[in-house]
LUMDODREN-477035 format. One record per residue (C-alpha): x, y, z; residue in three letters. Coordinates in steps of 0.1 Angstrom, whole numbers, padded with zeros to 4 digits, always signed. Example, Ala and Ser with C-alpha at 12.3 -4.5 7.8 and 13.67 -1.06 7.14 Angstrom:
% LUMDODREN-477035
+0123-0045+0078ALA+0137-0011+0071SER
***
This chain:
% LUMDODREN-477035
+0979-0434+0849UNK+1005-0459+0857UNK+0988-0464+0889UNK+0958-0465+0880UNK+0964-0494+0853UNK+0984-0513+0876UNK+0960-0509+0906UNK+0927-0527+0876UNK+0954-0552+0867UNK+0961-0565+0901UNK+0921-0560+0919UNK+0907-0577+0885UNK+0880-0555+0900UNK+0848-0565+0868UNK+0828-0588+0876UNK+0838-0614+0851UNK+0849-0648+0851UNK+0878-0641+0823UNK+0910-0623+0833UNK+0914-0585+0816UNK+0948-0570+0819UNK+0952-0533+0806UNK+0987-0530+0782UNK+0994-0497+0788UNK+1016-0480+0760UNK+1031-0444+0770UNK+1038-0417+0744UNK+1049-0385+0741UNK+1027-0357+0738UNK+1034-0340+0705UNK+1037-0379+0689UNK+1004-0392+0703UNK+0979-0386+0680UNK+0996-0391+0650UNK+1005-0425+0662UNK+0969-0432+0670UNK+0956-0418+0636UNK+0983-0444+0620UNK+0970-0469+0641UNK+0937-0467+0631UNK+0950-0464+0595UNK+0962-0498+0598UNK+0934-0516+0614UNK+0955-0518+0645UNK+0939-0496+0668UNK+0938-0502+0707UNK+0907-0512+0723UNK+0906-0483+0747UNK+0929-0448+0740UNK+0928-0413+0761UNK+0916-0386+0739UNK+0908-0350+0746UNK+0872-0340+0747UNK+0881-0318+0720UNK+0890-0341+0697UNK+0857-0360+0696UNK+0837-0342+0669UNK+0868-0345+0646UNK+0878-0382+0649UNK+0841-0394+0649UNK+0842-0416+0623UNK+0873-0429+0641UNK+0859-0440+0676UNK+0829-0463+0685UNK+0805-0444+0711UNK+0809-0461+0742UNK+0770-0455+0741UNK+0768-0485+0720UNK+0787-0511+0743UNK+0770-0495+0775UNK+0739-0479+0794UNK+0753-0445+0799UNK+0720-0435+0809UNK+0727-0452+0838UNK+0763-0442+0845UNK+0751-0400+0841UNK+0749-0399+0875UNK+0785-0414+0886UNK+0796-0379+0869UNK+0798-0344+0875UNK+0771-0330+0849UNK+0799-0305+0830UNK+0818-0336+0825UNK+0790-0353+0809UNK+0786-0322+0788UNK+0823-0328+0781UNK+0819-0358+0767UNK+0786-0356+0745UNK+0783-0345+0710UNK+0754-0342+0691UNK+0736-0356+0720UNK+0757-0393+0715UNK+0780-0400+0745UNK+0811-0408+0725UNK+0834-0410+0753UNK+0834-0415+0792UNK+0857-0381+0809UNK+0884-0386+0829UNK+0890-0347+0838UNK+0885-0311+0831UNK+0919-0297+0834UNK+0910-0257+0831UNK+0934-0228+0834UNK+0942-0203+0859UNK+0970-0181+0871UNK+0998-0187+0889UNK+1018-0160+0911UNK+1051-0152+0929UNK+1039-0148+0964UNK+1079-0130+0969UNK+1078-0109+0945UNK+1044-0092+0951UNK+1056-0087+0987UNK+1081-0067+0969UNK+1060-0053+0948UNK+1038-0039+0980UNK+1010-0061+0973UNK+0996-0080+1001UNK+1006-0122+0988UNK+0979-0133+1003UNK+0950-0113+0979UNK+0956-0118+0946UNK+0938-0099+0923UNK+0898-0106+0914UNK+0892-0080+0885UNK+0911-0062+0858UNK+0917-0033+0873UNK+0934-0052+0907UNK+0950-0067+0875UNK+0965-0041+0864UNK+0971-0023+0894UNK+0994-0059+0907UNK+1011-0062+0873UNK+1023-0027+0872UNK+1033-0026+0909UNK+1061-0057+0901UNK+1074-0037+0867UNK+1078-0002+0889UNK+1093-0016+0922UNK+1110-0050+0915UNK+1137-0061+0889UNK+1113-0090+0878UNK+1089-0091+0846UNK+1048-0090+0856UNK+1031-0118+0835UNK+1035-0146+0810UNK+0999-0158+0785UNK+1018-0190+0785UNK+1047-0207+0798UNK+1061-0222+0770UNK+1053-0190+0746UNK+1039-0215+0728UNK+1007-0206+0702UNK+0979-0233+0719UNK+0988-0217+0758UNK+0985-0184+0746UNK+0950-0189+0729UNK+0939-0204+0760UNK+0945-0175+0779UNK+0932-0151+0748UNK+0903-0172+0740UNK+0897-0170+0778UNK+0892-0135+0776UNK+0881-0127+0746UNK+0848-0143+0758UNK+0850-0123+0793UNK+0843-0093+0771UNK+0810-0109+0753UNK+0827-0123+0723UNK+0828-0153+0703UNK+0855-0184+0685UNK+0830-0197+0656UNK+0796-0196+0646UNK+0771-0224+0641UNK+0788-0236+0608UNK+0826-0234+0624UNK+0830-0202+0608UNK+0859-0185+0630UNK+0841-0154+0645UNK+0871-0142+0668UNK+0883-0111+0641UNK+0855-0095+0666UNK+0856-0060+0686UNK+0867-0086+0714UNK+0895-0110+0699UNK+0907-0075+0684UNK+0905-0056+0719UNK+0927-0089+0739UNK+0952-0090+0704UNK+0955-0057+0711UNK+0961-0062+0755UNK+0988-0088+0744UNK+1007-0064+0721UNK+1007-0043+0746UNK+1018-0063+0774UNK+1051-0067+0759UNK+1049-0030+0746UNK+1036+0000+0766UNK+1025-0016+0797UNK+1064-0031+0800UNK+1052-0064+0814UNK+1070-0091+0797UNK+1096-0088+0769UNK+1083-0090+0734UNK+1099-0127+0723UNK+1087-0158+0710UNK+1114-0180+0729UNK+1099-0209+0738UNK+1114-0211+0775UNK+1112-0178+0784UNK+1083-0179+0805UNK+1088-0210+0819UNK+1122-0202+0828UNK+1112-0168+0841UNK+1086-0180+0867UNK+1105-0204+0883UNK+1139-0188+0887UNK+1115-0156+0902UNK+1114-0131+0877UNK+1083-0133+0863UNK+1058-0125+0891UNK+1027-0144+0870UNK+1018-0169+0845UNK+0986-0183+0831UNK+0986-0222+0827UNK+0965-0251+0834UNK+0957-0280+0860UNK+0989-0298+0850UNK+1013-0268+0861UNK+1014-0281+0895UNK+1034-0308+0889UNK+1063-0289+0876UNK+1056-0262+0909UNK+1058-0286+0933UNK+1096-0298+0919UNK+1106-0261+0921UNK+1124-0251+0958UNK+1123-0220+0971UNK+1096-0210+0948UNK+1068-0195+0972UNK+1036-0193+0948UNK+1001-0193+0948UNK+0968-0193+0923UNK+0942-0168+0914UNK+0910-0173+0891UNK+0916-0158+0856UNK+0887-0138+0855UNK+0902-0109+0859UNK+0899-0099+0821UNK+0895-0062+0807UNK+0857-0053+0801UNK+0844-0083+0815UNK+0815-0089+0808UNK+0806-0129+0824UNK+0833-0156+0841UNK+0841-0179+0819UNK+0874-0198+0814UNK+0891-0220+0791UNK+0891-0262+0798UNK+0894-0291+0781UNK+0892-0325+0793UNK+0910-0363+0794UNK+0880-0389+0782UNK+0882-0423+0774UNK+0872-0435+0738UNK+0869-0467+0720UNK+0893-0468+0686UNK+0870-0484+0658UNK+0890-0516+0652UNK+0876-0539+0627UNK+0874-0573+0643UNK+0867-0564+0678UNK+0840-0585+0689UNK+0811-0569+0707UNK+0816-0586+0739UNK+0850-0573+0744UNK+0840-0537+0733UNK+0822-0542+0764UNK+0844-0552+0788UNK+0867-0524+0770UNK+0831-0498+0780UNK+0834-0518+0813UNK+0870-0509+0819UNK+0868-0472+0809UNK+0839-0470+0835UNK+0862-0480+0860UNK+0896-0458+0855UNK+0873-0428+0851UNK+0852-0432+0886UNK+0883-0450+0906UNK+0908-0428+0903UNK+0907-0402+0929UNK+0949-0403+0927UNK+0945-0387+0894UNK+0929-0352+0907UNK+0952-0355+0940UNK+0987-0363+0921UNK+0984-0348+0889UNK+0957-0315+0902UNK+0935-0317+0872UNK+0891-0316+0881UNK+0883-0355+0882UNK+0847-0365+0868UNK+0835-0387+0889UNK+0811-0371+0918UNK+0823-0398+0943UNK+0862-0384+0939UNK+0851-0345+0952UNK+0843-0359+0983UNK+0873-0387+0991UNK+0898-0382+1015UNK+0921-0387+0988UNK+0917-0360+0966UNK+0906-0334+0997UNK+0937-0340+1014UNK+0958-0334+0979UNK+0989-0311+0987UNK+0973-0291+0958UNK+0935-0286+0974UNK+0942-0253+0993UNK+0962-0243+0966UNK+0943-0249+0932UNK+0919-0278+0932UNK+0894-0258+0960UNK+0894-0226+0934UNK+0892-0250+0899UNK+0861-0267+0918UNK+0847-0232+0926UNK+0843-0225+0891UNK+0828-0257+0881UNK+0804-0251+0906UNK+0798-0215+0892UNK+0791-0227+0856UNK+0826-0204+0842UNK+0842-0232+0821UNK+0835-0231+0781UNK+0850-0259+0764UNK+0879-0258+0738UNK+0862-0258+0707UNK+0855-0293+0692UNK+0854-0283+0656UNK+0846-0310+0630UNK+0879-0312+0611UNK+0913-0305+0621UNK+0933-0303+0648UNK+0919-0278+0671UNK+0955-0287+0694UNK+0982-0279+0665UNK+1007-0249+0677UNK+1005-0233+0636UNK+0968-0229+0642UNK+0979-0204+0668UNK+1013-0190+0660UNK+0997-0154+0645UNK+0989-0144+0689UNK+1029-0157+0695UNK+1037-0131+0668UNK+1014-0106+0683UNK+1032-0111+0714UNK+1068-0109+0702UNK+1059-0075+0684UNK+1063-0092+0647UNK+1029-0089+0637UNK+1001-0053+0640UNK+0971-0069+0659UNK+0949-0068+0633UNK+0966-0081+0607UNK+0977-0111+0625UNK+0936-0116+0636UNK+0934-0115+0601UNK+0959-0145+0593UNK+0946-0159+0626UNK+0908-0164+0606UNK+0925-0177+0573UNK+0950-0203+0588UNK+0916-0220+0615UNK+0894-0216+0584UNK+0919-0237+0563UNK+0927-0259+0593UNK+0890-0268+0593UNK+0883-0272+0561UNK+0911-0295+0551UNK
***
Protein backbone atom coordinates (compact mmCIF):
# COMPACT_ATOMS: atom_id res chain seq x y z
CA UNK A 1 0.00 0.00 0.00
CA UNK A 2 2.99 2.14 0.76
CA UNK A 3 3.94 1.88 -2.77
CA UNK A 4 1.05 2.34 -4.17
CA UNK A 5 0.38 5.77 -2.30
CA UNK A 6 3.73 6.92 -2.92
CA UNK A 7 3.77 5.92 -6.63
CA UNK A 8 -0.24 8.51 -6.93
CA UNK A 9 1.63 11.03 -4.89
CA UNK A 10 4.59 11.46 -7.07
CA UNK A 11 2.71 10.67 -11.02
CA UNK A 12 -0.15 13.18 -9.79
CA UNK A 13 -1.62 10.77 -12.37
CA UNK A 14 -5.88 12.62 -12.34
CA UNK A 15 -6.43 14.72 -14.66
CA UNK A 16 -6.79 17.82 -12.58
CA UNK A 17 -5.27 21.11 -12.45
CA UNK A 18 -5.12 20.97 -8.34
CA UNK A 19 -2.39 18.91 -6.61
CA UNK A 20 -3.99 15.64 -4.54
CA UNK A 21 -1.63 14.01 -2.16
CA UNK A 22 -2.85 10.80 -0.35
CA UNK A 23 -1.81 10.92 3.78
CA UNK A 24 -1.60 7.57 4.42
CA UNK A 25 -2.08 6.57 8.15
CA UNK A 26 -1.07 2.79 9.04
CA UNK A 27 -2.78 0.85 11.83
CA UNK A 28 -2.76 -2.21 13.32
CA UNK A 29 -5.07 -4.75 12.54
CA UNK A 30 -7.02 -5.61 15.67
CA UNK A 31 -7.09 -1.45 16.35
CA UNK A 32 -8.37 -0.48 12.89
CA UNK A 33 -11.84 -0.36 12.95
CA UNK A 34 -12.43 0.80 16.23
CA UNK A 35 -10.30 3.80 15.41
CA UNK A 36 -12.32 4.36 12.23
CA UNK A 37 -15.79 3.93 14.06
CA UNK A 38 -14.26 6.72 16.63
CA UNK A 39 -13.39 8.71 13.84
CA UNK A 40 -16.51 8.83 12.35
CA UNK A 41 -17.91 9.40 15.84
CA UNK A 42 -16.24 12.58 15.85
CA UNK A 43 -16.93 14.00 12.56
CA UNK A 44 -13.29 13.40 11.66
CA UNK A 45 -13.41 10.71 9.35
CA UNK A 46 -10.81 10.26 6.36
CA UNK A 47 -11.90 10.96 2.88
CA UNK A 48 -11.03 7.60 1.63
CA UNK A 49 -10.41 4.27 4.21
CA UNK A 50 -9.77 0.39 3.27
CA UNK A 51 -12.68 -1.67 4.50
CA UNK A 52 -13.52 -5.32 4.00
CA UNK A 53 -16.29 -6.20 1.71
CA UNK A 54 -17.74 -7.68 4.60
CA UNK A 55 -18.20 -4.87 6.51
CA UNK A 56 -20.29 -2.89 4.06
CA UNK A 57 -23.88 -3.91 4.92
CA UNK A 58 -22.97 -3.15 8.65
CA UNK A 59 -21.38 0.33 8.44
CA UNK A 60 -23.87 1.61 5.72
CA UNK A 61 -24.97 4.45 7.34
CA UNK A 62 -21.30 5.12 7.88
CA UNK A 63 -19.87 5.34 4.29
CA UNK A 64 -21.07 7.41 1.26
CA UNK A 65 -21.54 4.99 -1.93
CA UNK A 66 -18.94 5.84 -4.19
CA UNK A 67 -21.96 5.43 -6.69
CA UNK A 68 -22.91 8.91 -5.74
CA UNK A 69 -19.51 10.73 -6.53
CA UNK A 70 -18.98 8.40 -9.74
CA UNK A 71 -20.40 6.55 -12.95
CA UNK A 72 -19.68 3.06 -11.80
CA UNK A 73 -21.65 1.91 -14.63
CA UNK A 74 -18.93 2.80 -16.52
CA UNK A 75 -16.02 1.58 -14.41
CA UNK A 76 -17.92 -2.32 -14.25
CA UNK A 77 -15.91 -3.27 -16.82
CA UNK A 78 -12.33 -2.23 -15.41
CA UNK A 79 -13.24 -5.24 -12.91
CA UNK A 80 -13.35 -8.75 -12.56
CA UNK A 81 -17.29 -9.37 -12.25
CA UNK A 82 -16.95 -11.46 -8.64
CA UNK A 83 -15.29 -8.37 -7.45
CA UNK A 84 -18.08 -6.17 -8.53
CA UNK A 85 -20.28 -8.69 -6.75
CA UNK A 86 -17.98 -8.04 -3.84
CA UNK A 87 -18.48 -4.78 -3.63
CA UNK A 88 -22.45 -4.29 -4.18
CA UNK A 89 -25.12 -4.44 -1.68
CA UNK A 90 -28.58 -4.15 -2.30
CA UNK A 91 -27.78 -3.51 -5.79
CA UNK A 92 -25.77 0.10 -4.66
CA UNK A 93 -21.97 -0.04 -5.35
CA UNK A 94 -20.85 1.15 -1.99
CA UNK A 95 -17.34 0.56 -2.50
CA UNK A 96 -14.72 0.09 -5.35
CA UNK A 97 -12.60 -3.69 -4.50
CA UNK A 98 -9.19 -3.82 -4.21
CA UNK A 99 -8.97 -7.79 -3.76
CA UNK A 100 -10.38 -11.13 -3.02
CA UNK A 101 -7.98 -12.70 -0.66
CA UNK A 102 -9.66 -16.42 -0.38
CA UNK A 103 -8.28 -19.42 1.48
CA UNK A 104 -6.45 -22.46 0.62
CA UNK A 105 -4.09 -24.99 2.03
CA UNK A 106 -0.69 -24.91 2.49
CA UNK A 107 1.67 -28.18 2.71
CA UNK A 108 5.05 -29.47 3.73
CA UNK A 109 6.41 -30.76 0.51
CA UNK A 110 9.27 -32.72 3.12
CA UNK A 111 7.27 -34.13 5.17
CA UNK A 112 4.86 -35.81 2.72
CA UNK A 113 7.93 -37.30 1.05
CA UNK A 114 8.27 -38.79 4.30
CA UNK A 115 5.08 -39.59 4.58
CA UNK A 116 5.21 -41.72 1.08
CA UNK A 117 3.14 -39.28 -0.65
CA UNK A 118 4.26 -38.09 -3.94
CA UNK A 119 5.03 -33.74 -3.03
CA UNK A 120 4.16 -33.02 -6.08
CA UNK A 121 0.10 -34.22 -6.00
CA UNK A 122 -1.49 -32.89 -3.32
CA UNK A 123 -4.69 -34.15 -2.57
CA UNK A 124 -8.06 -33.11 -4.75
CA UNK A 125 -10.83 -34.82 -2.62
CA UNK A 126 -11.57 -35.93 0.95
CA UNK A 127 -10.72 -39.19 0.78
CA UNK A 128 -6.89 -38.23 -0.83
CA UNK A 129 -7.49 -36.01 2.25
CA UNK A 130 -7.62 -38.28 4.49
CA UNK A 131 -5.61 -40.81 3.04
CA UNK A 132 -2.31 -37.75 3.06
CA UNK A 133 -3.24 -36.70 6.61
CA UNK A 134 -3.07 -40.06 8.09
CA UNK A 135 0.07 -41.09 6.10
CA UNK A 136 2.16 -37.99 8.02
CA UNK A 137 0.56 -39.17 11.72
CA UNK A 138 1.55 -43.05 10.95
CA UNK A 139 5.12 -42.57 9.40
CA UNK A 140 6.62 -39.22 10.44
CA UNK A 141 7.07 -37.55 13.94
CA UNK A 142 5.14 -34.39 12.65
CA UNK A 143 1.33 -33.45 13.27
CA UNK A 144 -1.05 -33.68 9.82
CA UNK A 145 -3.15 -30.36 9.72
CA UNK A 146 -3.90 -27.05 11.29
CA UNK A 147 -8.01 -25.15 10.55
CA UNK A 148 -5.93 -22.11 11.23
CA UNK A 149 -2.60 -20.87 12.03
CA UNK A 150 -3.16 -18.79 14.74
CA UNK A 151 -5.92 -21.21 16.46
CA UNK A 152 -7.55 -18.35 16.39
CA UNK A 153 -11.83 -18.37 16.24
CA UNK A 154 -12.26 -16.16 12.75
CA UNK A 155 -9.39 -18.73 10.77
CA UNK A 156 -10.97 -21.56 11.98
CA UNK A 157 -14.57 -20.52 10.73
CA UNK A 158 -13.14 -19.88 7.53
CA UNK A 159 -11.98 -23.18 7.10
CA UNK A 160 -15.37 -24.64 8.77
CA UNK A 161 -17.65 -22.39 7.06
CA UNK A 162 -15.71 -23.49 3.93
CA UNK A 163 -16.86 -26.74 4.36
CA UNK A 164 -19.75 -26.72 5.93
CA UNK A 165 -21.11 -25.38 2.56
CA UNK A 166 -19.10 -28.21 0.43
CA UNK A 167 -21.68 -30.59 2.11
CA UNK A 168 -24.91 -28.42 0.87
CA UNK A 169 -25.30 -26.44 4.02
CA UNK A 170 -25.93 -23.04 5.00
CA UNK A 171 -24.56 -19.61 7.55
CA UNK A 172 -28.04 -17.54 7.79
CA UNK A 173 -31.21 -17.25 6.21
CA UNK A 174 -32.80 -14.37 4.42
CA UNK A 175 -33.42 -12.44 7.75
CA UNK A 176 -29.68 -13.17 9.19
CA UNK A 177 -31.03 -15.91 11.22
CA UNK A 178 -27.79 -18.16 11.86
CA UNK A 179 -28.76 -21.43 10.05
CA UNK A 180 -25.29 -23.29 10.62
CA UNK A 181 -26.76 -25.68 13.86
CA UNK A 182 -27.50 -27.80 10.42
CA UNK A 183 -26.77 -31.68 9.65
CA UNK A 184 -23.66 -29.89 7.92
CA UNK A 185 -22.11 -27.28 10.44
CA UNK A 186 -22.88 -30.35 12.94
CA UNK A 187 -21.12 -33.05 10.61
CA UNK A 188 -17.54 -30.42 10.14
CA UNK A 189 -17.93 -29.51 14.33
CA UNK A 190 -17.92 -32.94 14.59
CA UNK A 191 -14.52 -33.57 11.76
CA UNK A 192 -12.74 -30.85 13.92
CA UNK A 193 -13.33 -32.68 17.22
CA UNK A 194 -12.08 -35.24 15.81
CA UNK A 195 -9.07 -34.14 14.14
CA UNK A 196 -7.57 -33.44 17.38
CA UNK A 197 -9.25 -36.63 18.83
CA UNK A 198 -9.51 -40.06 17.05
CA UNK A 199 -8.00 -39.22 13.75
CA UNK A 200 -4.62 -37.97 15.88
CA UNK A 201 -3.93 -35.11 13.59
CA UNK A 202 -3.24 -32.16 15.57
CA UNK A 203 -3.19 -31.83 19.39
CA UNK A 204 -6.38 -30.73 21.01
CA UNK A 205 -5.22 -26.87 22.24
CA UNK A 206 -6.30 -23.56 21.87
CA UNK A 207 -2.66 -21.92 21.92
CA UNK A 208 -2.55 -19.33 19.81
CA UNK A 209 0.94 -20.08 18.12
CA UNK A 210 0.74 -23.58 17.85
CA UNK A 211 -0.06 -23.88 14.40
CA UNK A 212 1.88 -21.24 13.20
CA UNK A 213 4.78 -22.37 14.99
CA UNK A 214 4.19 -25.94 13.91
CA UNK A 215 4.15 -25.38 10.12
CA UNK A 216 7.10 -23.51 9.92
CA UNK A 217 9.58 -25.22 12.15
CA UNK A 218 8.20 -28.65 9.94
CA UNK A 219 5.95 -30.46 12.08
CA UNK A 220 2.80 -29.77 10.99
CA UNK A 221 2.67 -31.19 7.42
CA UNK A 222 -0.70 -28.73 6.53
CA UNK A 223 -2.50 -25.65 7.33
CA UNK A 224 -5.48 -23.80 5.93
CA UNK A 225 -4.95 -19.95 5.52
CA UNK A 226 -5.52 -17.28 3.20
CA UNK A 227 -3.83 -15.12 0.28
CA UNK A 228 -1.77 -13.17 2.83
CA UNK A 229 0.15 -16.49 4.19
CA UNK A 230 2.65 -16.02 1.60
CA UNK A 231 4.22 -13.35 2.90
CA UNK A 232 5.16 -14.94 6.15
CA UNK A 233 6.22 -18.34 3.71
CA UNK A 234 8.42 -16.66 1.70
CA UNK A 235 10.59 -15.29 5.13
CA UNK A 236 10.68 -18.97 6.24
CA UNK A 237 14.29 -20.94 4.98
CA UNK A 238 14.43 -24.22 4.44
CA UNK A 239 10.74 -24.57 4.43
CA UNK A 240 9.97 -26.54 1.09
CA UNK A 241 6.02 -25.96 0.70
CA UNK A 242 3.47 -25.90 -1.65
CA UNK A 243 -0.67 -25.18 -2.11
CA UNK A 244 -3.64 -27.19 -2.82
CA UNK A 245 -7.36 -26.10 -3.37
CA UNK A 246 -9.43 -26.62 -0.19
CA UNK A 247 -12.05 -28.49 -1.69
CA UNK A 248 -11.27 -31.47 -0.49
CA UNK A 249 -14.12 -31.43 2.18
CA UNK A 250 -16.06 -34.60 3.57
CA UNK A 251 -19.48 -35.22 1.55
CA UNK A 252 -18.92 -32.67 -0.85
CA UNK A 253 -21.41 -31.81 -2.40
CA UNK A 254 -20.21 -28.33 -4.79
CA UNK A 255 -16.63 -26.21 -4.62
CA UNK A 256 -17.03 -23.48 -2.94
CA UNK A 257 -14.57 -21.58 -0.66
CA UNK A 258 -14.29 -18.96 1.81
CA UNK A 259 -13.07 -15.09 0.55
CA UNK A 260 -13.39 -11.81 1.48
CA UNK A 261 -12.15 -8.79 -0.03
CA UNK A 262 -10.02 -5.28 0.51
CA UNK A 263 -12.47 -2.37 -1.06
CA UNK A 264 -12.13 1.15 -0.96
CA UNK A 265 -15.01 3.24 0.81
CA UNK A 266 -15.79 6.86 1.35
CA UNK A 267 -16.17 7.69 5.33
CA UNK A 268 -19.37 10.03 5.61
CA UNK A 269 -17.70 13.20 6.79
CA UNK A 270 -19.86 16.10 7.27
CA UNK A 271 -18.34 19.00 5.40
CA UNK A 272 -16.81 17.30 2.60
CA UNK A 273 -17.66 19.13 -0.34
CA UNK A 274 -18.94 17.19 -3.31
CA UNK A 275 -16.14 18.05 -5.56
CA UNK A 276 -13.62 16.48 -3.47
CA UNK A 277 -15.70 13.29 -2.73
CA UNK A 278 -14.97 13.07 -6.26
CA UNK A 279 -11.61 13.40 -6.63
CA UNK A 280 -11.54 11.04 -3.34
CA UNK A 281 -14.15 8.42 -6.04
CA UNK A 282 -11.33 9.50 -8.59
CA UNK A 283 -8.48 8.37 -6.39
CA UNK A 284 -10.03 5.10 -5.26
CA UNK A 285 -10.49 4.30 -9.02
CA UNK A 286 -7.01 4.59 -9.49
CA UNK A 287 -5.25 2.44 -6.44
CA UNK A 288 -7.78 -0.32 -7.23
CA UNK A 289 -7.01 -0.66 -11.23
CA UNK A 290 -3.04 0.43 -10.85
CA UNK A 291 -1.85 -1.66 -8.57
CA UNK A 292 -0.76 -4.89 -10.07
CA UNK A 293 2.28 -4.83 -7.09
CA UNK A 294 -0.49 -5.55 -4.74
CA UNK A 295 -1.51 -9.18 -6.22
CA UNK A 296 2.44 -9.89 -7.03
CA UNK A 297 3.91 -8.69 -3.49
CA UNK A 298 1.34 -9.33 -1.07
CA UNK A 299 -0.45 -12.76 -3.32
CA UNK A 300 -3.99 -11.70 -2.70
CA UNK A 301 -6.68 -11.92 -6.31
CA UNK A 302 -6.44 -8.15 -7.57
CA UNK A 303 -9.86 -6.70 -9.11
CA UNK A 304 -8.89 -5.13 -11.77
CA UNK A 305 -9.11 -7.27 -15.27
CA UNK A 306 -6.11 -5.38 -16.69
CA UNK A 307 -3.73 -6.74 -13.58
CA UNK A 308 -4.45 -10.75 -14.51
CA UNK A 309 -2.78 -10.18 -17.60
CA UNK A 310 0.50 -7.83 -16.61
CA UNK A 311 3.80 -8.94 -16.56
CA UNK A 312 3.79 -7.85 -13.13
CA UNK A 313 1.66 -9.87 -11.40
CA UNK A 314 2.26 -13.18 -13.95
CA UNK A 315 5.81 -13.10 -13.17
CA UNK A 316 4.95 -12.83 -9.15
CA UNK A 317 7.34 -15.43 -7.23
CA UNK A 318 3.92 -16.51 -5.86
CA UNK A 319 2.03 -17.32 -9.46
CA UNK A 320 3.12 -21.01 -9.89
CA UNK A 321 2.67 -21.33 -6.37
CA UNK A 322 -0.81 -19.85 -5.34
CA UNK A 323 -2.07 -17.01 -7.45
CA UNK A 324 -2.52 -19.56 -10.80
CA UNK A 325 -4.72 -21.94 -8.44
CA UNK A 326 -6.74 -18.80 -6.38
CA UNK A 327 -7.44 -17.46 -10.21
CA UNK A 328 -8.66 -21.02 -11.08
CA UNK A 329 -11.30 -20.81 -8.68
CA UNK A 330 -12.46 -17.46 -9.56
CA UNK A 331 -12.73 -18.59 -12.93
CA UNK A 332 -14.79 -21.65 -11.67
CA UNK A 333 -17.39 -19.63 -9.80
CA UNK A 334 -16.15 -21.60 -6.04
CA UNK A 335 -15.79 -18.40 -3.87
CA UNK A 336 -18.94 -17.49 -1.45
CA UNK A 337 -18.35 -14.33 0.27
CA UNK A 338 -17.94 -13.84 4.18
CA UNK A 339 -21.17 -13.10 5.22
CA UNK A 340 -22.02 -9.24 5.27
CA UNK A 341 -24.59 -9.32 8.00
CA UNK A 342 -26.39 -5.97 8.86
CA UNK A 343 -25.06 -5.51 12.44
CA UNK A 344 -22.02 -6.55 14.10
CA UNK A 345 -18.91 -7.42 13.53
CA UNK A 346 -18.92 -10.36 11.30
CA UNK A 347 -14.58 -10.21 12.00
CA UNK A 348 -14.58 -10.31 16.00
CA UNK A 349 -12.62 -13.63 17.32
CA UNK A 350 -15.64 -14.12 20.44
CA UNK A 351 -18.11 -14.60 17.51
CA UNK A 352 -16.08 -17.71 16.88
CA UNK A 353 -14.34 -18.98 19.97
CA UNK A 354 -17.18 -21.96 20.56
CA UNK A 355 -15.20 -24.04 16.97
CA UNK A 356 -11.58 -23.07 19.01
CA UNK A 357 -13.22 -24.94 21.94
CA UNK A 358 -14.38 -27.65 19.74
CA UNK A 359 -11.02 -27.96 18.67
CA UNK A 360 -9.15 -27.96 22.02
CA UNK A 361 -11.65 -30.75 23.24
CA UNK A 362 -13.39 -28.21 25.85
CA UNK A 363 -16.63 -28.15 24.32
CA UNK A 364 -19.18 -31.68 22.87
CA UNK A 365 -19.85 -30.44 19.22
CA UNK A 366 -23.20 -29.86 19.53
CA UNK A 367 -23.41 -27.96 22.41
CA UNK A 368 -20.82 -25.56 21.28
CA UNK A 369 -23.09 -25.25 17.73
CA UNK A 370 -25.48 -24.48 20.09
CA UNK A 371 -23.53 -21.38 21.89
CA UNK A 372 -22.13 -20.89 18.43
CA UNK A 373 -26.09 -19.71 17.18
CA UNK A 374 -26.72 -17.76 20.52
CA UNK A 375 -23.38 -15.64 20.65
CA UNK A 376 -23.86 -14.60 16.15
CA UNK A 377 -27.54 -14.16 16.99
CA UNK A 378 -26.67 -11.66 19.80
CA UNK A 379 -23.69 -10.30 17.82
CA UNK A 380 -26.25 -9.28 15.16
CA UNK A 381 -28.85 -8.12 16.97
CA UNK A 382 -26.92 -5.65 19.22
Amino acid sequence: MESIVNKFNEEQPLDTDAEVTINRQRTPWNEYYNKLFTALSGGEAPDMAVMHAAYLRAWDGGIDAIGSYADTASMESDYTESHWDLVTVNDNVNALPMDMHPIGVYYNKDLFEQAGLDPESPPTNWEEFRQAGDAVVENTDAHAFTQSPYNDGFGSFRTWSTWVKQQGGSLYDDEWNPTFDSEAGVNIAQLFSDMTGDMGWAPATSEDTWGNNAFQNGTCAMAMNGTWYVAALSGVDDLNWGFFEPTVGPNKQQDTVWADGHSIVLPKKEGRSDAKSEIAAEVAHWMTTQNPSWGAEAGHLPAANSIYESDTFQNSPYYDKTLNKYVEMAEDGDYFYHPKVPNGDPNAQNWYTWLVDIWAQNSEPQAAIDSGIQTVSNGISE
